[in-house]
C-alpha positions, 0 to 999 in steps of 0.5 A: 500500500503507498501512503499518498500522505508521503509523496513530497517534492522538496524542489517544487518548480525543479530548478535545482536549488531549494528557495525559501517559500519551498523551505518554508511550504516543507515545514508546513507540510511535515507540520500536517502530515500527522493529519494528512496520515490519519485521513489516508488511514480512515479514507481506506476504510469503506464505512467510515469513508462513507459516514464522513465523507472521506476522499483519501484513496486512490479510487476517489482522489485525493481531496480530503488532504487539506479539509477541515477534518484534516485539520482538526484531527491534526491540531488534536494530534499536536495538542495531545502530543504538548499535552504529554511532553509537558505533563511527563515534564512537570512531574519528572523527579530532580535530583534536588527533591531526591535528596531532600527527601532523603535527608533526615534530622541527624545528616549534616546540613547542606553547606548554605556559605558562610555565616555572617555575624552581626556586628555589635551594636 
């Protein structure tokens, strides 16, 4: 099976060498390709292609690529994704908690620099 999500020219006009709004038209097109996946897979089941109107087979074209589903289930795709890399980062133990919890009454206490007295007054 071919993923029609996949094909992609990087030198779009086929001059040799790759501009600046090609650069700029790659990005954008790794930046859809979750959704762009998505719809292929969903536009190759029979059913689902019929319910939602699915066009993301070689049989009927493919049209579906830049609607709004695609979007959308993309956005969820990037939101979901931003949603698990900060929550497994806020909740990542440090080295500094470690030993915290760690200590008790009798270890000696971190060394906080020098002590100042105060000067008589």
């Amino acid at each position: 099976m071919e993923l029609q999500a996949l094909n992609y020219v990087l030198d779009i006009d086929g001059d040799g060498q790759i501009a600046g709004w090609e650069a700029i038209h790659a990005i954008k097109w790794g930046f859809s390709l979750p959704g762009r996946l998505i719809i292929e897979g969903l536009g190759n089941i029979p059913l689902v292609a019929e319910t939602l109107g699915i066009q993301a087979s070689a049989a009927t074209g493919y049209a579906s690529f830049n609607s709004l589903l695609a979007t959308v289930l993309n956005l969820l795709f990037w939101v979901i994704l931003f949603l698990l890399i900060t929550h497994i980062g806020a909740h990542g133990k440090t080295a500094e908690t470690d030993a915290e919890a760690t200590e008790t009454p009798d270890s000696p206490q971190r060394y906080r620099g020098p002590r100042v007295s105060k000067p008589p007054m």
